[in-house]
C-alpha positions, 0 to 999 in steps of 0.5 A, a space after each residue: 532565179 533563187 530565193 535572194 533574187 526574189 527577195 530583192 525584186 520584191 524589196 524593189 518593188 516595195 520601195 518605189 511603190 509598183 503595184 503589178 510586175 511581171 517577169 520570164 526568165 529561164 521558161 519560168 514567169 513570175 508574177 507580182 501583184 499589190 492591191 492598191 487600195 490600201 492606203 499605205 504601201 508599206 501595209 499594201 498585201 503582195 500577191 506573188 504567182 509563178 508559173 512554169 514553162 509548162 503551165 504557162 500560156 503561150 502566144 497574146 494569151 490574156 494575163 490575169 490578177 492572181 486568184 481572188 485579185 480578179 476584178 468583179 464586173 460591177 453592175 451600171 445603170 446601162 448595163 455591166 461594167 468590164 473593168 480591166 484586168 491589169 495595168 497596160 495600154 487598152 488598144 480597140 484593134 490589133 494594129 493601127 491599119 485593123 478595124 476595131 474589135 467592137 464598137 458601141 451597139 455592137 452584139 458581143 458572145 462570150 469569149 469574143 475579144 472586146 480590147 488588147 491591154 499592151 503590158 510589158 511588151 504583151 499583147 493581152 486580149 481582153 474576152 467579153 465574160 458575158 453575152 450582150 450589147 456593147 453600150 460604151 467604151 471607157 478608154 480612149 484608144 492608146 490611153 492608159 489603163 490601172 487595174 480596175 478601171 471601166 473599159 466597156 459597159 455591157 447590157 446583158 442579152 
């Protein structure tokens, strides 16, 4: 991929307003990412990682927002908010046969997987960043997540 390539997939990108974009070519991923707060698009900062073969993760490695793009977990009234990572599909198991990953009331450490977010064919897990109680799961399984958006609350153990 040269450099026109690259200005062509971001003028793209621009134009019919996609916030998150991800591809692999060649042992090379690359990684596009728009805040969406902002108000207008046009003005709408884009966030480009790349990574090579080497540096990339292999397997249902977890995606994640480009530095400082990471969504904050934000405190609740019941507990800590986990917002999603990315733009996807949340799934509480790994197939539709598995049981789920947690549940409400369920103890979760630090690292144990929470979710799956299907995102371009990629299956990522979603790791709880902290140890405690699972006091509610946002989502529906199958529903849709936008960057940011709640997937579970935790109450701090």
């Amino acid at each position: 991929m040269d450099l026109s390539d690259l200005k062509e997939i971001l003028r793209i990108l621009e134009e019919q307003d996609i916030t998150e974009f991800e591809l692999e070519q060649d042992g090379v991923k690359l990684r596009v990412c728009r805040s969406s707060t902002q108000q207008s698009s046009a003005s709408a900062p884009l966030h480009v990682a790349a990574l090579s073969a080497s540096a990339a993760p292999s397997g249902a490695a977890p995606a994640t927002a480009p530095a400082g793009q990471q969504p904050a977990a934000a405190p609740e009234s019941d507990g800590t908010l986990v917002p999603s990572p990315i733009v996807g599909t949340f799934y509480r198991s790994p197939d539709p046969n598995s049981a789920a990953f947690v549940n409400v009331g369920d103890k979760v450490e630090v690292g144990q997987v929470l979710c799956i977010i299907e995102a371009m064919k990629l299956m990522n897990e979603i790791e709880a960043e902290m140890a405690g109680e699972v006091t509610r799961i946002h989502p529906e399984n199958g529903q849709p997540v936008q960057y940011g958006d709640p997937l579970f609350t935790i109450r701090k153990a």
